[in-house]
C-alpha positions in Angstrom: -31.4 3.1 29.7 -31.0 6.4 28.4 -33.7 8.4 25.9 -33.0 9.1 22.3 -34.7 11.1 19.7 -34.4 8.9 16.3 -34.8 10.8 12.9 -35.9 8.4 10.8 -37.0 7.6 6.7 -40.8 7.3 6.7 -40.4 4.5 5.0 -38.1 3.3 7.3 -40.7 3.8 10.0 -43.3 2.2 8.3 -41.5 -1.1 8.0 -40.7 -1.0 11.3 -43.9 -0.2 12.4 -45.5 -3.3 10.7 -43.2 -5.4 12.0 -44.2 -4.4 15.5 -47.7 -5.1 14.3 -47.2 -8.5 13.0 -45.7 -9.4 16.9 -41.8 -9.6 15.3 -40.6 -7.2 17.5 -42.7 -5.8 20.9 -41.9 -2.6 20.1 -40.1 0.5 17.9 -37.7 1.1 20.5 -36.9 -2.9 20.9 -36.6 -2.8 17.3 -33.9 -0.1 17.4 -31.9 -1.3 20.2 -31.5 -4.7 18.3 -30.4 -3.0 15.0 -28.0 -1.3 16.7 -26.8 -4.2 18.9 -26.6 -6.2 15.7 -24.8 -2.8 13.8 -22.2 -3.2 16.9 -21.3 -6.4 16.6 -20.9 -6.5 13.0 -18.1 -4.0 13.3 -16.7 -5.3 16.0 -15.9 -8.6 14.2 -15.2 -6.6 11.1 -12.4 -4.8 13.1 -11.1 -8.1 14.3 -11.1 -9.5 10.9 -9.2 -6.3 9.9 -6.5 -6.5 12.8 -5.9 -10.4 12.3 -5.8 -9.7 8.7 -2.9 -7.4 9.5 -1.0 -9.3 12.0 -0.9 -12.1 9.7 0.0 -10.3 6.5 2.9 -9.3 8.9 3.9 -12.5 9.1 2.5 -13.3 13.2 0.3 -16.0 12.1 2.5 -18.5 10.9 4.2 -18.5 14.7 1.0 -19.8 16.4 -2.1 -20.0 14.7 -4.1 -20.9 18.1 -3.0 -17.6 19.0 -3.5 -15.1 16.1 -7.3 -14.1 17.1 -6.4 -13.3 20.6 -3.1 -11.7 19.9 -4.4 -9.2 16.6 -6.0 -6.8 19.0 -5.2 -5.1 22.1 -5.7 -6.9 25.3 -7.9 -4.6 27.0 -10.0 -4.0 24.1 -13.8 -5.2 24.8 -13.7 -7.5 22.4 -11.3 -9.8 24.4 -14.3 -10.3 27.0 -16.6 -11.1 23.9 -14.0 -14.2 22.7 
């Protein structure tokens, strides 16, 4: 793991905080590296929905619909590995 200095909202903090107080989370810096896991992943599958959006308003979905997930993105992208 690599060290990062965070600028955050006090308020921001201050929920956080609690939350690591109330036992939710076992620490600030678990906290953040969940959010930004969970950030991640959100627009990675909202960057998949974009591309099999596109392939199919194209037309490529009608030709194999078990296919259109794995074929709207680029082979080697990570997400194929996450699929």
């Amino acid at each position: 793991m690599k060290r990062l200095v965070f600028l955050a909202e006090a308020i921001h903090l201050k929920h956080i905080k609690a939350m690591v107080r109330s036992r939710q989370f076992p620490s600030v810096s678990a906290f953040l590296r969940e959010a930004v896991d969970e950030k991640l992943r959100r627009l990675r599958q909202e960057r998949l929905e974009a591309q099999v959006a596109s392939y199919c308003a194209e037309g490529y979905g009608d030709e194999d619909r078990d296919l259109v997930e794995f074929q709207a993105f680029d082979r080697d992208d990570e997400q194929c590995d996450r699929m």
